[in-house]
N, C-alpha and C positions, 0 to 999 in steps of 0.2 A: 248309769249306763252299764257298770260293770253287772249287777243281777242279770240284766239282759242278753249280755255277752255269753254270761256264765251257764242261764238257762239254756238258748239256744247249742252251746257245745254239750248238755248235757243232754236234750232230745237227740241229738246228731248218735251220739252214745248208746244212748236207748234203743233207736231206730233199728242199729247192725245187732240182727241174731247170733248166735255162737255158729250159725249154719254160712251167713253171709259170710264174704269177702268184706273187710272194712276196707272204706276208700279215707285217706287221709286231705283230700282235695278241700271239701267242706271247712274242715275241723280248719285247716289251714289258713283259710281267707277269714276266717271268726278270727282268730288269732292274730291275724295282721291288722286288720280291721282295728280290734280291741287294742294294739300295744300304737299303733298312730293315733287312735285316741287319748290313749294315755301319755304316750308324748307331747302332742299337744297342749293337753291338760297343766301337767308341768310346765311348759312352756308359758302359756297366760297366767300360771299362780306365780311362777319367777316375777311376768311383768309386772302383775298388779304388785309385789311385795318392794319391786325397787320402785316403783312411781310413790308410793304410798310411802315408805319411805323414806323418799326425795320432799315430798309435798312436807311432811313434816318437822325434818329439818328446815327446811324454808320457813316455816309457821315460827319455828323457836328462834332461826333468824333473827328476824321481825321483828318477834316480842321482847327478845332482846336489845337489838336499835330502840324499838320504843325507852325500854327501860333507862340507855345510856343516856338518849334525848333529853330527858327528864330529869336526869341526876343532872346533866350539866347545867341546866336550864334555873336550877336551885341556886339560892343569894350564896358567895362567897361566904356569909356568917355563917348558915347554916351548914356548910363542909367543916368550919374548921368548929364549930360544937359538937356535931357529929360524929367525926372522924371517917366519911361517909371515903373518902379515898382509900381507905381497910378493905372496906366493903365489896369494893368495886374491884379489887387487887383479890380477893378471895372468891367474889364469883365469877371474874373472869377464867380463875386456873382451874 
C-alpha cells in the first residue's frame, strides 16, 4: 500500500506548476488515509504476534504435561537407576 500512497502524493506534486497556487487539501487526506493505515497495520501485526505467542506457550505447555505423564507413569526401579528425579529438578528450572 505504501508505493501506492507514495505515488499518488508524488503526481499531486507533479500536477502544481511553479505558476500554480499549491492546495495542501489533497496531499492531506493521502496522508491521513496512509498513517490510519498504517496504524492499523500495527495494530493486526501486535495481535497476530501475541495470539501466536500465546498458542505457543500453550503447545510447550502440553508437551510438557505430556512429558511429566510419562516420567511418572515409569516403574519405581526405573527412577531410582536413573536418577530420573535430577532430571526432572533440572528441566523444570
Amino acid at each position: 500500500m505504501e508505493p501506492i500512497f507514495f505515488k499518488a502524493i508524488i503526481d499531486i506534486l507533479i500536477e502544481f506548476s511553479g505558476t500554480q497556487q499549491m492546495q495542501f487539501q489533497p496531499i492531506a487526506e493521502i496522508l491521513m488515509f496512509w498513517a490510519i493505515i498504517a496504524v492499523f497495520t500495527i495494530i493486526i501485526r501486535l495481535f497476530v504476534s501475541i495470539v501466536s505467542d500465546r498458542m505457543a506457550h500453550d503447545e510447550f505447555n502440553n508437551y510438557v504435561s505430556v512429558f511429566f505423564q510419562k516420567v511418572l507413569d515409569l516403574s519405581m526401579r526405573f527412577h531410582l537407576n536413573s536418577n530420573s528425579g535430577q532430571l526432572v529438578k533440572k528441566i523444570t528450572k
